[in-house]
C-alpha positions in Angstrom: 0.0 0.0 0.0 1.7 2.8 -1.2 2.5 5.9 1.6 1.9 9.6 0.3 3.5 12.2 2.4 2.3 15.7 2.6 5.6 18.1 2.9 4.6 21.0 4.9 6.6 24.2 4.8 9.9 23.5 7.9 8.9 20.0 8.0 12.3 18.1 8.1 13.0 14.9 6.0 14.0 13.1 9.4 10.1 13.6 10.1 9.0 11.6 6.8 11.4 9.0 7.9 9.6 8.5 11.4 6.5 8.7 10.1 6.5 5.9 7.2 8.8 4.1 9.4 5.7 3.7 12.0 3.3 2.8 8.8 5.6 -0.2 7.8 5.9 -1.3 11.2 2.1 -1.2 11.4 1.5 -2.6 8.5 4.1 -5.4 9.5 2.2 -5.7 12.9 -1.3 -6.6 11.2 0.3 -8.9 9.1 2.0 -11.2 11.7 -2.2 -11.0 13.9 -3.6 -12.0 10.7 -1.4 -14.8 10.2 -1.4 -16.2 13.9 -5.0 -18.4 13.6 -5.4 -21.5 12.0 -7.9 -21.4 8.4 -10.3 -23.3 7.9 -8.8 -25.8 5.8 -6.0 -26.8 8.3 -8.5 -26.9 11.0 -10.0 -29.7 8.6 -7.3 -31.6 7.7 -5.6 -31.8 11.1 -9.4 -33.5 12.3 -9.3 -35.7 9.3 -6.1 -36.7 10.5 -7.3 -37.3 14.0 -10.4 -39.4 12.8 -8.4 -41.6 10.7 -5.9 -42.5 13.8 -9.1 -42.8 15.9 -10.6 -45.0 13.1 -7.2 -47.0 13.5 -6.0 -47.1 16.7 -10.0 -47.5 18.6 -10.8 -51.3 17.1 -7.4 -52.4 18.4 -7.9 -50.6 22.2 -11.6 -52.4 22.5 -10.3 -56.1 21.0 -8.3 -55.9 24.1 -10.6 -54.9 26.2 -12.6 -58.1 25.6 -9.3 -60.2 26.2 -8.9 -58.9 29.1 -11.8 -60.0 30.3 -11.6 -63.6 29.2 -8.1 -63.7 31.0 -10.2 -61.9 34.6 -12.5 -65.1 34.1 -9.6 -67.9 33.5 -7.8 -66.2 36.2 -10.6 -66.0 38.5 -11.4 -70.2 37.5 -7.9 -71.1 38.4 -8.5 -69.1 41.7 -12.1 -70.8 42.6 -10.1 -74.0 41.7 -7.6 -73.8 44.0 -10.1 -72.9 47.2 -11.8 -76.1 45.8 -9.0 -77.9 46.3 -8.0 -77.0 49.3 -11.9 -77.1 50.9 -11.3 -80.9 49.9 -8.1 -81.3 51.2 -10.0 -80.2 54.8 -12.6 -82.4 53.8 -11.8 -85.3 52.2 -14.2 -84.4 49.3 -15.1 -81.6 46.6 -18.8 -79.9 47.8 -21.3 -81.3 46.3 -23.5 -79.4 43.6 -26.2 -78.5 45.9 -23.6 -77.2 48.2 -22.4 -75.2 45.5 -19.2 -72.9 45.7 -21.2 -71.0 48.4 -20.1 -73.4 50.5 -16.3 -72.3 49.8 -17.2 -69.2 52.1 -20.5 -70.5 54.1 -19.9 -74.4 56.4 -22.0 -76.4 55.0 -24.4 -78.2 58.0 -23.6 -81.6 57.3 -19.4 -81.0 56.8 -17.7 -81.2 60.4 -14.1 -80.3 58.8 -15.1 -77.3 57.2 -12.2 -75.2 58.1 -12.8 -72.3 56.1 -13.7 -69.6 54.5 -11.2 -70.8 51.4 -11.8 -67.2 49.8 -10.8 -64.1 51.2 -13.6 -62.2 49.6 -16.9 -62.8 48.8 -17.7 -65.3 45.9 -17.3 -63.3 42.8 -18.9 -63.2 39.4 -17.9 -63.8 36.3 -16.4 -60.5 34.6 -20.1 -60.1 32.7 -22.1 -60.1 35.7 -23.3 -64.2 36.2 -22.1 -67.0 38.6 -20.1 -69.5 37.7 -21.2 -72.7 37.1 -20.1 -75.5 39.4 -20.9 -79.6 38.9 -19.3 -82.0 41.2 -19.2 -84.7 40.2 -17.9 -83.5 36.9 -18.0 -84.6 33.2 -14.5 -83.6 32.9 -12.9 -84.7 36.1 -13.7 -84.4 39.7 -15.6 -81.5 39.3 -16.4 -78.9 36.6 -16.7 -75.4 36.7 -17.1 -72.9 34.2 -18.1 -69.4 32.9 -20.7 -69.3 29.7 -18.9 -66.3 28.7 -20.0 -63.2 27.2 -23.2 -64.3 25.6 -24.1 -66.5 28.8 -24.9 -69.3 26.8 -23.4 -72.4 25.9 -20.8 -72.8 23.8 -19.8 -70.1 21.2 -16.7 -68.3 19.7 -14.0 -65.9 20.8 -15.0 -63.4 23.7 -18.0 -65.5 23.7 -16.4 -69.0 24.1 -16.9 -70.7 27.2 -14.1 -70.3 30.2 -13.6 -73.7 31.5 -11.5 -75.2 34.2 -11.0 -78.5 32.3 -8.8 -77.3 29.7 
């Protein structure tokens, strides 16, 4: 933008000089504010960017979370299996399966050498909210016990397979 200067009569050159001197650095200053935001069009590309790591990166974070929940419920059979063992170690015999695993924290009435509780919280439940299933005596060995899984049913793939302690 070009910069016209009136010369008025005693006005020195040095004042000319200060004066355009302040309009360039002006003009400088609203350059640099105008160019300090973002445009549209790099706002937009820096969330296409983010929606295609989200796009990438969120099916892998949610496979795991299912996983992880099949290893709680192994983890947690392994557990239930080892108070079982050691409730028949006391006893002489694996509870029935009308005593159930209740009887792991509860003395049964008709068991004298109940010596327990054999867990040191409260029976838990499977990490998708149901009991675990419990048979004694089992199909697979002395007893059998078992989570239906995610779909609570029988049988059934991946994070809905069954979580067994035979296998």
């Amino acid at each position: 933008m070009p910069y016209f200067t009136h010369r008025h009569h005693g006005s020195s050159s040095k004042q000319a000089t200060e004066q355009a001197s302040d309009q360039t650095s002006a003009q400088t200053s609203f350059q640099a504010l105008r160019q300090t935001g973002f445009t549209l069009l790099e706002l937009l590309v820096v969330m296409v960017i983010i929606g295609l790591l989200a796009g990438y990166v969120g099916p892998k974070y949610f496979a795991q979370i299912g996983k992880s929940e099949s290893k709680t419920a192994k983890a947690q059979v392994e557990a239930l299996g080892k108070a079982l063992d050691q409730y028949r170690l006391d006893t002489g015999r694996y509870p029935s399966s009308e005593q159930g695993l209740t009887s792991l924290n509860v003395a049964p009435a008709d068991e004298s050498r109940w010596h327990g509780p054999y867990l040191q919280k409260a029976l838990p439940v499977d990490p998708w909210g149901k009991p675990y299933q419990y048979r004694s005596p089992g199909e697979h060995g002395d007893y059998d016990l078992w989570s239906f899984g995610k779909d609570g049913q029988a049988g059934g793939q991946d994070d809905a397979a069954d979580i067994v302690s035979w296998q």
